[in-house]
N, C-alpha and C positions, 0 to 999 in steps of 0.2 A: 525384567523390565518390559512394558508395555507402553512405551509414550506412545502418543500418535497427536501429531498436529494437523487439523483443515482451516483451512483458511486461504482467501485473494488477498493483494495488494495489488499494486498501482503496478508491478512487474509483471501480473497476469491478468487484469480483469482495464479496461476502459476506463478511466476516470467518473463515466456518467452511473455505470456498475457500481462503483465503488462510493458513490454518494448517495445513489437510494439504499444500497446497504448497509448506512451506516448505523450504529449502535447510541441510543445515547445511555445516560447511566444508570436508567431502570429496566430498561433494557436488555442491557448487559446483566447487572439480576440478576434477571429474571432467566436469564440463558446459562448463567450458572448453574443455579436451581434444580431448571429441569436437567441438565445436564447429567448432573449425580444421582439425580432419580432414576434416570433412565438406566435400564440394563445392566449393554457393555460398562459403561464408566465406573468407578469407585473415585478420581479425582479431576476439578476440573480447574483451568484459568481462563480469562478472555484477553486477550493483549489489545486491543484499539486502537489505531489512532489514526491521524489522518489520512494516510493512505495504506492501511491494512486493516484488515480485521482476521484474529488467528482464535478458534478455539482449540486449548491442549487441553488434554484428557489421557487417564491411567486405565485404558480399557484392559479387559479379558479377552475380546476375541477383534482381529481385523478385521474385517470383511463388516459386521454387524457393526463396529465402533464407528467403519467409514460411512455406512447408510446413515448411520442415528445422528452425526455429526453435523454431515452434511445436511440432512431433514430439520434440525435443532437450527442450524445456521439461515437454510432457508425460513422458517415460520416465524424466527423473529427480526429476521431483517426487513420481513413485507417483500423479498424477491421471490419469487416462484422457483420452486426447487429446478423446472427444465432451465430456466431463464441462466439460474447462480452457477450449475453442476456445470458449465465450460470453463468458467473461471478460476474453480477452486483448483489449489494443488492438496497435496499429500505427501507426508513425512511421518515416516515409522523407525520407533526406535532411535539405533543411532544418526538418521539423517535428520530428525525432528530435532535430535542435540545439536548435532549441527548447526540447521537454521536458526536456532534461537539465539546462539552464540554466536553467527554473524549477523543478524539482526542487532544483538545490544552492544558489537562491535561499529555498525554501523556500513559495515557493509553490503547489505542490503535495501541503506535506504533511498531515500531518490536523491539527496543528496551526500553523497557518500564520505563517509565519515562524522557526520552532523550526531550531538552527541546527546540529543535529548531525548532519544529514544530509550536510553537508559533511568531516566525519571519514569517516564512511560511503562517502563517495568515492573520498577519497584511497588508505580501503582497499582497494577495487576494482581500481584502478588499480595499485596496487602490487602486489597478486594476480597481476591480469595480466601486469606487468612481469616478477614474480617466474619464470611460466612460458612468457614469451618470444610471449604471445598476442595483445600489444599491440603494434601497427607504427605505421608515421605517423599516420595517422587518427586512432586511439583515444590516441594518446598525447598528442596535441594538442588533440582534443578535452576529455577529460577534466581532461588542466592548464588549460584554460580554461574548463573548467566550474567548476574552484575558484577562481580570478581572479576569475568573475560572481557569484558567490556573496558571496565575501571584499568586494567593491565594493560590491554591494545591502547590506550589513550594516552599512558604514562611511560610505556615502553621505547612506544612506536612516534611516528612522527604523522598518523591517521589523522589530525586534526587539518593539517594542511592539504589532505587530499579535498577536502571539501566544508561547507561553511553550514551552519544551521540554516535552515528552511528560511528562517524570517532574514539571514544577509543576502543570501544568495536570491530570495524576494528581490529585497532593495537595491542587488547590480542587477536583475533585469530591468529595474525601473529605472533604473540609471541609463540603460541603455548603455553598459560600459562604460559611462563613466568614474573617475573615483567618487564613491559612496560618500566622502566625507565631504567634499566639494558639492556635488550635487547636493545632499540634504542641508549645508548650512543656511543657517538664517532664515527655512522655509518652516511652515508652521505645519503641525501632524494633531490627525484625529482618529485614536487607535478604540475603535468600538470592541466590548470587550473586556475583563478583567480577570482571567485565566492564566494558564502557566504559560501558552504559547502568547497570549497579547503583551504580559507582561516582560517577556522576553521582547518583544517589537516595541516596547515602549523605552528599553532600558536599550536596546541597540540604537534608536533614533536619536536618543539622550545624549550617547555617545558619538555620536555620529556627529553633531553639534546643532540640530534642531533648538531655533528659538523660542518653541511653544509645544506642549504636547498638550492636547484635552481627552481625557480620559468619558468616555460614556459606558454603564454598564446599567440593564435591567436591574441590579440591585444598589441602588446609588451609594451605602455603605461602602460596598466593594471596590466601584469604582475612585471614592475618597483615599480611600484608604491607598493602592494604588498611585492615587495620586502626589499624597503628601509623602509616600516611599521614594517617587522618583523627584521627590522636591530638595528631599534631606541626602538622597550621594550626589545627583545631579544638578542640584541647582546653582550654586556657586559655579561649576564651570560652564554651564550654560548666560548664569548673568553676565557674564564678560563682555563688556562694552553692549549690553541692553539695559535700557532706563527702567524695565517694566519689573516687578516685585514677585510678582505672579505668574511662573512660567510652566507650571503643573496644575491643573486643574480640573475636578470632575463634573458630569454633566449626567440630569437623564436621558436616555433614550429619547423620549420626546424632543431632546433640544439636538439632535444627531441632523434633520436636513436644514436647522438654521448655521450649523455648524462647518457642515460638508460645504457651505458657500465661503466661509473664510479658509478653508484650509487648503494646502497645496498638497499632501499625502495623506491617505486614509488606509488604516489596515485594520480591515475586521477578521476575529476569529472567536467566533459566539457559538455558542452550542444549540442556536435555533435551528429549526426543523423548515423553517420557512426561508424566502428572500428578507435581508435585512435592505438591502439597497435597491430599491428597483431600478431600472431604465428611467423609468421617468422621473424618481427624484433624483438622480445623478444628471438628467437632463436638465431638471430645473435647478441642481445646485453652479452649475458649466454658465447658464444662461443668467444668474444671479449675480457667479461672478464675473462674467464678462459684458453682461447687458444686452448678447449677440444670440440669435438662438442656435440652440445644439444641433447641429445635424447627424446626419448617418453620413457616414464616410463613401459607402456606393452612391448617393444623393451629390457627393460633391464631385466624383470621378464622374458622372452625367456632368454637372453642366462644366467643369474642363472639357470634355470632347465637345460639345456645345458651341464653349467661347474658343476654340482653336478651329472652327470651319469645318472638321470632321462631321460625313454623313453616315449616318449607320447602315450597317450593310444590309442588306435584301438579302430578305429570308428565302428558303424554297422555294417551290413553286412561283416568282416573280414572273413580271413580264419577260424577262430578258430567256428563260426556256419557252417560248411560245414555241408550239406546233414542237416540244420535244414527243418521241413516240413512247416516252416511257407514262404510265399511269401515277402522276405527280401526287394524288390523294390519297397513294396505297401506300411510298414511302413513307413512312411516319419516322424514321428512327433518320433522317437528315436534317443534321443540326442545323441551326439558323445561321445564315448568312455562308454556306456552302451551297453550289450549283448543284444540282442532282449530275450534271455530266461527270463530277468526279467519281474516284473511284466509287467510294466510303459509298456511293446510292448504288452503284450498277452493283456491288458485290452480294452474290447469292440467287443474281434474275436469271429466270432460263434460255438457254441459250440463243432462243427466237429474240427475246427480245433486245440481247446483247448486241444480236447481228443489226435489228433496226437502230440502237443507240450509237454504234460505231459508225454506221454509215451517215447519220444524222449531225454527229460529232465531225465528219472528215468534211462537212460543205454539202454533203450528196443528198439525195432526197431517200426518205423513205423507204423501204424496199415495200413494195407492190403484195402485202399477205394474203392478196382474194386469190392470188395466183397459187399460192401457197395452200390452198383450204382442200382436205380431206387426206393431206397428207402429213404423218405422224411416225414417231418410232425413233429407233436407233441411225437410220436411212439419211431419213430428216435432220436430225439432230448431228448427225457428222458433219452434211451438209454447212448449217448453216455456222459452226463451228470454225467450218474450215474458212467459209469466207469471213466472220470473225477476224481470226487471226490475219488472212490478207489485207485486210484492212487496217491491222494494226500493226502489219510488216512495212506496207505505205505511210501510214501516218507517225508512225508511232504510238507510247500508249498511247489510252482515252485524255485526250488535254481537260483540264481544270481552267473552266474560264475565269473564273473570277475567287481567288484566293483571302483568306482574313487579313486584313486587315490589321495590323498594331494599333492595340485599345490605348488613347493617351490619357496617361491615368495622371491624375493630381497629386502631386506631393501633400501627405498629410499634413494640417497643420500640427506645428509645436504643442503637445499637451498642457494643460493648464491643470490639471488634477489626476493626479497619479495616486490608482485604489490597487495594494495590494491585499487578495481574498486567501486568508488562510484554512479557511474552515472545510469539513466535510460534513453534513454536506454544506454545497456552497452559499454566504451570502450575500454576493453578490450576482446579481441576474446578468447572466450570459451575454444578453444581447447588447451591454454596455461598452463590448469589444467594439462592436461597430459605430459607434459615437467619437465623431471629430472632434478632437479637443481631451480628451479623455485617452489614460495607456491604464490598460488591467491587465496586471499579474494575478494569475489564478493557479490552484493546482496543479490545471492541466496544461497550461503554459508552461509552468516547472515542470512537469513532468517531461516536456518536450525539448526545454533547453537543456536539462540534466542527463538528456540521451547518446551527448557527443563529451560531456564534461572529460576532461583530461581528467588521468585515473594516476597519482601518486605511487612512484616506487616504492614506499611503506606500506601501501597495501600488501602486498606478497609478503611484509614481516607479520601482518596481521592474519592472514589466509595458515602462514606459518604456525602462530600461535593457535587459534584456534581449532587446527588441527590436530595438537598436541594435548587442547585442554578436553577435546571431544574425545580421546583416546581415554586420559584421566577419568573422565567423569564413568565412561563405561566401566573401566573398569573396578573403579569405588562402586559404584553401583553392583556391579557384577560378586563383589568381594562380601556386600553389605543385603544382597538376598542371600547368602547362606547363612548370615547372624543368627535368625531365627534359627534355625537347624542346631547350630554350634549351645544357642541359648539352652533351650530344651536336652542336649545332650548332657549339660551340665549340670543341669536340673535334675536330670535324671539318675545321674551319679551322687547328688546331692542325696535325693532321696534313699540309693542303695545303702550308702554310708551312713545313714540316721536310722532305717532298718539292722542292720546289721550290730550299732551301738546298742540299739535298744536288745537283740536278742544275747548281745555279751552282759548287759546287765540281768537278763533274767537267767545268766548262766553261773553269774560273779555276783550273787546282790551283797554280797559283803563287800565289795569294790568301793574305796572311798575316794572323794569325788575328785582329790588332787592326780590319781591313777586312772577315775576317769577320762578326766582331761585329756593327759599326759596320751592317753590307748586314739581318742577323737582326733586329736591334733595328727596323731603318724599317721590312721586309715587318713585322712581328707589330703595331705600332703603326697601320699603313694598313691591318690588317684587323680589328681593336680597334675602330678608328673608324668605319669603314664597320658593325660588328654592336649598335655601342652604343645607335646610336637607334633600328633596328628589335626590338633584344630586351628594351629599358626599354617601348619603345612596347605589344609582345605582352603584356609581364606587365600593364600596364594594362587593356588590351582584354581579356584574360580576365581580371580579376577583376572584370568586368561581369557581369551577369544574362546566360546566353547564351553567352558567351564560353568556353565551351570548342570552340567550332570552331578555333579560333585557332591552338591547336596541333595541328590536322588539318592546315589551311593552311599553316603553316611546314613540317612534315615534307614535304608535296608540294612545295613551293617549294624548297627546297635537297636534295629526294632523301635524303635521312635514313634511314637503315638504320632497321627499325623495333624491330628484336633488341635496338640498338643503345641508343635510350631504354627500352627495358623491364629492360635491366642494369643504367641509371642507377637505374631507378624501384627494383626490387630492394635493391637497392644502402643504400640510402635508408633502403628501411623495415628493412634487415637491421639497421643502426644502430638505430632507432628501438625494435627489439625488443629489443635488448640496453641499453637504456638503462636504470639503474636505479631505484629507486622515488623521487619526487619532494617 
């Protein structure tokens, strides 16, 4: 076995990394494609989703598999391979099974134990299958990575360690509080009609959301969607509402007439661009409240403003006049810090420490024309030493005029809450800083899911997958010597229909019921004789080690080597033509 996975997630690469790298579905293709073409590889999958991208591959050589991967992942993500090559990691082998098995456990993902990672799979795999890129390896792997998964979930009690992306969305939006309290009676516009919107359409549903309005670029889609969540949702949703219509689709075009009635928006669209900009979520905040939208630094100014607060004096103010330091040379003293503190004098040569100390303690200047032509070590102890006398009188260098506490404004209460599920994002970043408005975005999950309490079931899960990465090795391990075992038997096959044929040209009076009766004993005494050395072999390799095994048997019985490599072929030509599971 040769797996090898590269690939970032949200565990290793920056959020802003990981949304100009993202794949969309021709893309991905297209990175198949060349993948299998190239070289090292013989098999490949892409996994995607919104915070990873993983290319696995059935390479021949490491070293060449991780350049070509790494180069492949770079050219069609549009990252520059210096920019991506900090972020990627790497897994060979058994640590590649590993990963993948806590990946579809959900271990891995940013909210730990969230279970949709496992659709996410299947769809890879079926990708692959579809384009004939998946052979033994991946295709085995993969269906057992949704077995470990499917197991951890039904074993264990992993689901309580953490919540799918889109609830765990809705308590940031909640801001703690309960999710079903918070979203009743409020109205939702879930942009969007994919597997992760339809999930955030049917959780809001649940939740007891009064309205949901469904918008997608294919208005089909988004119907269809919508009359799904009309027919399980809609009777518990009309409970005590007069309105008939509480599911309903829209196009795109009608999304900022929309974003004004709504109180929750969650997009997750496979566009490449901003679906929400700044300013139409400014102007949907200003529609529905009549008041304009500010930026939140905008309303923290005028709080210090209307509390009497003056802002502090930057460097260089009047209040250092006649200091002896060169006020135009510091550049690196922050504003609203005196150059007498430390943070300016640190790093000045010792002359001038001496004139800043003495300047600092009330005294005047020390007199430097007195001082002129002399230099050196001499010098410099000198004026060192009275330095420190000056600081043994005074103490440190005093800081005259210290920051200030900034009196910041309580935000106001949000009025529209957009949670962004997408990679890349669409919603525009700079919507954070808009009064009146709370966004949940990837990277915000990502940051709250950094301290998430971590469930005692995990370590049952860490368990099993341990156990199943053991498994697989060693199926694996047992199922490369098949070919060998195949071909040996073949081989036997053959000797025994040689040998048939030269006892008839020895017997041709032999009739055909003695025949038989002579075929049947030779195939049955060579059956016997291969039965406990080829039970034995598949044993022995599926030991740690044990692929010498089938070195050994091919030398031991002379084995054409063409001969197992047509088996092996063979094998995976099936395996690629298999279809999606």
């Amino acid at each position: 076995m040769s797996l090898l996975v590269v690939g970032l997630s949200h565990r290793s690469a920056p959020v802003s990394v990981l949304e100009r790298a993202s794949l969309n579905a021709d893309a991905q293709l297209k990175l198949l494609q060349d993948t299998v073409a190239a070289e090292p590889a013989a098999e490949a999958a892409v996994l995607a989703t919104c915070n990873r991208i993983e290319l696995y591959a059935d390479v021949d050589k490491f070293h060449a598999g991780v350049a070509e991967l790494s180069t492949l992942l770079a050219q069609h993500s549009g990252v520059g391979l210096e920019e991506l090559t900090p972020y990627l990691y790497v897994h060979y082998e058994d640590r590649a099974v590993h990963h993948l098995f806590s990946v579809a456990c959900g271990l891995d993902s940013m909210v730990v134990g969230e279970g949709q990672i496992l659709g996410q799979i299947k769809d890879s795999l079926a990708r692959a299958q579809d384009l004939h890129t998946a052979g033994r390896l991946l295709n085995d792997l993969f269906q057992q990575a949704l077995r470990v998964g499917k197991r951890a979930h039904s074993e264990t009690g992993i689901d309580r360690a953490g919540q799918s992306l889109v609830t765990f969305g809705l308590e940031q939006l909640s801001a703690g509080a309960d999710v079903e309290q918070w979203a009743r009676g409020k109205k939702a516009l879930v942009i969007g009609a994919g597997s992760m919107s339809s999930l955030a359409a049917a959780t809001l549903a649940r939740a007891g959301v009064a309205e949901i309005v469904v918008a997608n670029r294919t208005f089909e889609r988004a119907e269809r969607l919508a009359l799904l969540l009309e027919e399980q949702y809609g009777q518990r949703l009309s409970e005590g509402d007069d309105t008939d219509v509480l599911a309903r689709a829209v196009p795109m075009d009608a999304v900022p007439g929309e974003l004004t009635r709504a109180d929750v928006a969650v997009s997750c669209t496979g566009a490449t661009g901003l679906v929400l900009t700044a300013d139409s979520v400014t102007a949907a905040v200003e529609g529905r409240t009549g008041a304009p939208a500010v930026e939140d630094t905008a309303v923290r100014e005028t709080a210090v403003r209307e509390a009497g607060e003056t802002p502090l004096p930057g460097a260089g103010s009047a209040t250092d006049e006649n200091c002896p330091l060169d006020l135009s040379s510091v550049s690196s003293v922050p504003s609203g810090f005196s150059v007498m503190g430390e943070a300016a004098v640190a790093g000045m040569d010792a002359a001038t420490l001496e004139q800043h100390g003495a300047w600092a303690a009330g005294g005047t200047a020390v007199d430097r024309t007195r001082e002129a032509g002399r230099s050196g070590p001499e010098a410099d102890a000198e004026l060192i030493g009275a330095l420190a006398a000056t600081a043994t009188r005074v103490g440190r260098i005093p800081e005259r005029r210290r920051p200030e506490p900034v009196a910041e404004a309580p935000r106001p209460q949000p009025v529209l809450f957009l949670l962004d599920l997408a990679m890349p994002r669409d919603v525009d970043a700079a919507v954070h800083r808009l009064a009146g408005v709370r966004l949940v975005d990837i990277e915000s999950l990502a940051d709250a899911s950094a301290d998430a309490p971590m469930a005692a079931d995990v370590d049952m899960v860490r368990r099993i997958v341990a156990d199943e990465v053991a498994a697989f090795g060693a199926a694996q391990r047992a199922a490369h010597i098949t070919p060998t075992v195949v071909a040996l038997r073949s081989m036997a096959a053959d000797v025994v229909a040689g040998e048939i044929a030269r006892l008839e040209g020895r017997l041709p009076g032999l009739d055909d019921k003695h025949r038989a009766e002579i075929t049947q004993t030779v195939k049955r005494v060579v059956d016997k004789l291969l039965h406990a050395p080829t039970v034995r072999v598949k044993q022995l390799a599926a030991e740690p080690g044990g692929a010498g095994y089938a070195d050994a048997l091919r030398t031991l019985f002379d084995l054409d080597q063409e001969t197992v490599a047509s088996v092996s072929r063979a094998e995976n030509s099936t395996e690629k033509n298999r279809g999606p599971a």
